[in-house]
C-alpha distance (Angstrom), angle and dihedral (degrees) to the residues before:
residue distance angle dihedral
X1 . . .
X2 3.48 . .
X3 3.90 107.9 .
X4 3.85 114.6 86.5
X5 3.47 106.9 -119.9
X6 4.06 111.7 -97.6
X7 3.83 122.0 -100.7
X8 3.83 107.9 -123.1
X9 3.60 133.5 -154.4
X10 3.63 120.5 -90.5
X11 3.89 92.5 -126.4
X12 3.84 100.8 46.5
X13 3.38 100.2 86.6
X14 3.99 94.9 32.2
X15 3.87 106.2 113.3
X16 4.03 89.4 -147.8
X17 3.89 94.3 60.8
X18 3.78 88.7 39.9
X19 4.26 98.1 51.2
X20 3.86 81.6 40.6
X21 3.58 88.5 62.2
X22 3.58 102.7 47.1
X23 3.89 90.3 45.2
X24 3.74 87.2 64.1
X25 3.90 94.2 41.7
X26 4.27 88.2 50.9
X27 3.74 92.3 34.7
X28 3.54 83.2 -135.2
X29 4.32 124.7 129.5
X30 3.73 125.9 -86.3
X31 4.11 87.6 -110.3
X32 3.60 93.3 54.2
X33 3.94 93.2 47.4
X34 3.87 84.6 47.5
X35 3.93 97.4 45.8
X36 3.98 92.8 52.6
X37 3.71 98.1 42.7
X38 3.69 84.3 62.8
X39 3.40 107.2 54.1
X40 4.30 87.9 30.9
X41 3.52 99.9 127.6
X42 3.69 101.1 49.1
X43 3.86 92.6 42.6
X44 3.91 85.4 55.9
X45 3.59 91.7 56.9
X46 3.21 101.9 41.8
X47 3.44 94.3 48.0
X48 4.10 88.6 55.2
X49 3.36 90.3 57.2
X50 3.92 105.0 51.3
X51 4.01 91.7 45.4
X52 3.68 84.2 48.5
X53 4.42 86.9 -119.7
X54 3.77 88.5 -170.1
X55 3.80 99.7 63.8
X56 3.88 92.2 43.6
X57 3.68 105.4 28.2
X58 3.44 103.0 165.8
X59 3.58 101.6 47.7
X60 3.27 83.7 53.0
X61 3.96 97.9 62.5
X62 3.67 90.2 32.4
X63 4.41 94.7 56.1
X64 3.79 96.6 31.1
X65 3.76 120.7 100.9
X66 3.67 92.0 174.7
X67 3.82 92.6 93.5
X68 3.76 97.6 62.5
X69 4.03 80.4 59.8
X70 3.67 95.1 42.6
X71 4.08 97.8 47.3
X72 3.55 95.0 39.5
X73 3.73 92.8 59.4
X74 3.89 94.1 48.7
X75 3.56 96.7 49.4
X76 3.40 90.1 46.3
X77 3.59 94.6 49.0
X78 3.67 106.3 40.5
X79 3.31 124.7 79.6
X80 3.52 104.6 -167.9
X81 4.02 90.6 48.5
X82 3.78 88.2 57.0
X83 4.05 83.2 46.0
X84 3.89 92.5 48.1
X85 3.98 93.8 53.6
X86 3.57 99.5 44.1
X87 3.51 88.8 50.2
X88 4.02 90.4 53.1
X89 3.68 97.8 35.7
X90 3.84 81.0 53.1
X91 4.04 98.4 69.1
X92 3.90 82.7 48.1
X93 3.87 94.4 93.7
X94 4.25 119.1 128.4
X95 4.23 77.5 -7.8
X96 3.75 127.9 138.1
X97 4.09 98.8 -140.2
X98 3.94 149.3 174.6
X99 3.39 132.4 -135.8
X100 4.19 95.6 -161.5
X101 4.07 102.5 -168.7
X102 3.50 90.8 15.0
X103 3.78 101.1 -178.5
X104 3.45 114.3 173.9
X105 3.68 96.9 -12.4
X106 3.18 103.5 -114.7
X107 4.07 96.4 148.8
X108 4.07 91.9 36.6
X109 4.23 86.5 62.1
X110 3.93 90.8 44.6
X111 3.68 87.9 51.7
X112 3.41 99.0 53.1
X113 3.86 82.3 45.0
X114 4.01 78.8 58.9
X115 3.53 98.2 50.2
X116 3.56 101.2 -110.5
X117 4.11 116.7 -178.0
X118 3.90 99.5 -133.0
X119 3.87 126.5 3.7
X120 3.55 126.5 -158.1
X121 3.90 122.5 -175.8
X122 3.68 113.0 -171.7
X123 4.40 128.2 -172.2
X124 3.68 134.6 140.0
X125 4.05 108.6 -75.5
X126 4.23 91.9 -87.0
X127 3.70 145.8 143.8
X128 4.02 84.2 -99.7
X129 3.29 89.1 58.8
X130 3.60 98.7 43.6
X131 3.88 78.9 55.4
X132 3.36 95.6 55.6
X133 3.77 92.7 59.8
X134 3.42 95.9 45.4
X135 4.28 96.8 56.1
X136 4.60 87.6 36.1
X137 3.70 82.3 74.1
X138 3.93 93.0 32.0
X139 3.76 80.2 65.9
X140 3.43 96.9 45.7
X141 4.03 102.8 -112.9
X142 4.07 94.2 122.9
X143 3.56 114.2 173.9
X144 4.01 99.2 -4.8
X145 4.18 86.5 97.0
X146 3.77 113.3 65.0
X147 3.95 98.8 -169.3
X148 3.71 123.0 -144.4
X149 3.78 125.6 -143.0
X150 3.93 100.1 -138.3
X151 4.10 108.5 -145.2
X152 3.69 125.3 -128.8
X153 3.25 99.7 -107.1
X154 3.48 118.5 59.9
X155 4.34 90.2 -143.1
X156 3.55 84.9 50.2
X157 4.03 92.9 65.0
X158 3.78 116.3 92.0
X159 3.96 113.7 -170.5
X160 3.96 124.5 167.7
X161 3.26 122.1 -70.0
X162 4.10 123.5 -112.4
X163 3.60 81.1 -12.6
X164 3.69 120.7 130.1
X165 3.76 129.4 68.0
X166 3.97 91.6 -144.7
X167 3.51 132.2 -14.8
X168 3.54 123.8 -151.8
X169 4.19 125.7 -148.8
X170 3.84 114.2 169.7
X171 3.46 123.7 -175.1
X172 4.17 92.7 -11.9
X173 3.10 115.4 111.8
X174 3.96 105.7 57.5
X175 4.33 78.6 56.2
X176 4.29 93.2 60.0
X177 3.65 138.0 73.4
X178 4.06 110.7 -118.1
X179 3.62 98.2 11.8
X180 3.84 90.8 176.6
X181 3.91 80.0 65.5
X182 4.11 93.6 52.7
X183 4.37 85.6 48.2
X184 3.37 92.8 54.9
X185 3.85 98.2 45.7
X186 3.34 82.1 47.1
X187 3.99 92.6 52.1
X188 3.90 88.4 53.9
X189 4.18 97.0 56.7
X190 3.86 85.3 46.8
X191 4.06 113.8 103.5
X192 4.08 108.4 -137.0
X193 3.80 100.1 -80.3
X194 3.71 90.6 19.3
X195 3.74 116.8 142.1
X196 4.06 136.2 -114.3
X197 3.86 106.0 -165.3
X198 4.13 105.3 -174.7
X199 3.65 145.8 148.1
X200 3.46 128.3 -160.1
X201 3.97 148.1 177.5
X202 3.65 123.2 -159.7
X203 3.49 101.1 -175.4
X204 3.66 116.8 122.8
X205 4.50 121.5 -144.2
X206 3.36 146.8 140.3
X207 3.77 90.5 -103.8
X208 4.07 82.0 52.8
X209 3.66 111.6 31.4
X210 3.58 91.2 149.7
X211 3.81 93.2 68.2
X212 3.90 92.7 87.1
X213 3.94 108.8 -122.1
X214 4.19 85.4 -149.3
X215 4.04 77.0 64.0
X216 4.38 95.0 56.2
X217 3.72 90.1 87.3
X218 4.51 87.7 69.1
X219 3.99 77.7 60.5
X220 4.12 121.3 146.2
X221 3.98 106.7 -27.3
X222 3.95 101.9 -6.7
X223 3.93 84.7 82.6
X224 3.54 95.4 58.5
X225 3.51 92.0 48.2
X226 4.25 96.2 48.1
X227 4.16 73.6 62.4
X228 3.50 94.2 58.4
X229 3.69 94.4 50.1
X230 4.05 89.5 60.3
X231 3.75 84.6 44.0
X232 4.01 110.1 -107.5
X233 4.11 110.7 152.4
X234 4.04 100.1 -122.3
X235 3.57 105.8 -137.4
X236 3.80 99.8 167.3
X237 4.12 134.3 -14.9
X238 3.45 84.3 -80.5
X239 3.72 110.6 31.5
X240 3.48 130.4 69.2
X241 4.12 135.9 169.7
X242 3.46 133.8 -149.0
């Protein structure tokens, strides 16, 4: 690793700035904000399962709020998530990238932070997305994110060809239908010797509905090789070349 590793701003991570921010996005009070980002998780999943999120998954993502709740609390919380994308949004520097699944955004503000050349932050058209709008200019990045409204259906997205340096997809694919289909997308907006930073866990529970159980068999090291087959270099378990 070349890149120094990106100074950050002292309020980024702080959980007061952060529930401040989404209390102003949901017009809602500080208490509220505070109440649901406790209980996030579990409202997530429950929510999935009374409006039946795996029969209608992307209306699901797209009228949910509950996500902005649940992902602020875990980056705010987790240490070595807050490690993991300042170490990615690190190598981002003079780079054309791709946050695929962007959420709130989190790595598309710390790689403007970086200096990246062009950053693209891609998710289904949603309130999370809305969201992640709202706090890019909260943190004072403007117009240096262009966000992309994903489509439905994944042969229905068109993204540049051979285009990005590296292109970044944490914990995505275990949440889509045909995530062989999203890789090899994926593959095709890659530049030879581009980069495809990811994590993911396909493990299927209550506590995780969202992580398709049709998606279980990708499990351990049968993901990494389903990469192979579309032709990425595997360089680690969560690092892969084209």
């Amino acid at each position: 690793m070349n890149n120094k590793l990106i100074k950050v701003q002292d309020n980024f991570f702080n959980r007061n700035n952060r529930e401040e921010i989404i209390s102003e996005f949901k017009k809602i009070p500080l208490s509220e904000v505070r109440t649901k980002m406790k209980i996030a998780t579990q409202n997530i999943a429950r929510e999935w399962k009374y409006n039946k999120g795996n029969e209608n998954i992307n209306t699901f993502y797209s009228q949910t709020d509950g996500y902005i709740f649940e992902l602020e609390d875990w980056h705010i919380s987790d240490k070595m998530k807050q490690a993991g994308m300042i170490i990615l949004s690190s190598q981002t520097k003079n780079k054309r990238i791709l946050e695929y699944g962007c959420g709130i955004a989190d790595t598309s503000i710390l790689a403007s932070l970086s200096g990246a050349k062009e950053i693209h932050a891609l998710d289904l058209p949603s309130i999370t997305l809305d969201y992640a709008r709202f706090r890019s200019k909260k943190f004072n990045i403007n117009n240096q994110i262009v966000f992309i409204e994903s489509s439905k259906n994944i042969n229905d997205l068109v993204l540049p060809e051979k285009h990005y340096d590296i292109i970044i997809a944490e914990d995505v694919f275990e949440h889509v239908e045909h995530p062989i289909s999203h890789a090899q997308k994926i593959y095709s907006a890659l530049k030879y010797g581009g980069k495809l930073y990811f994590s993911t866990e396909f493990i299927h529970s209550d506590f995780h509905p969202m992580h398709l159980k049709s998606n279980e068999k990708f499990h351990g090291i049968s993901w990494l090789y389903e990469l192979e087959k579309i032709g990425y270099k595997i360089k680690s378990p969560c690092e892969a070349i084209k």
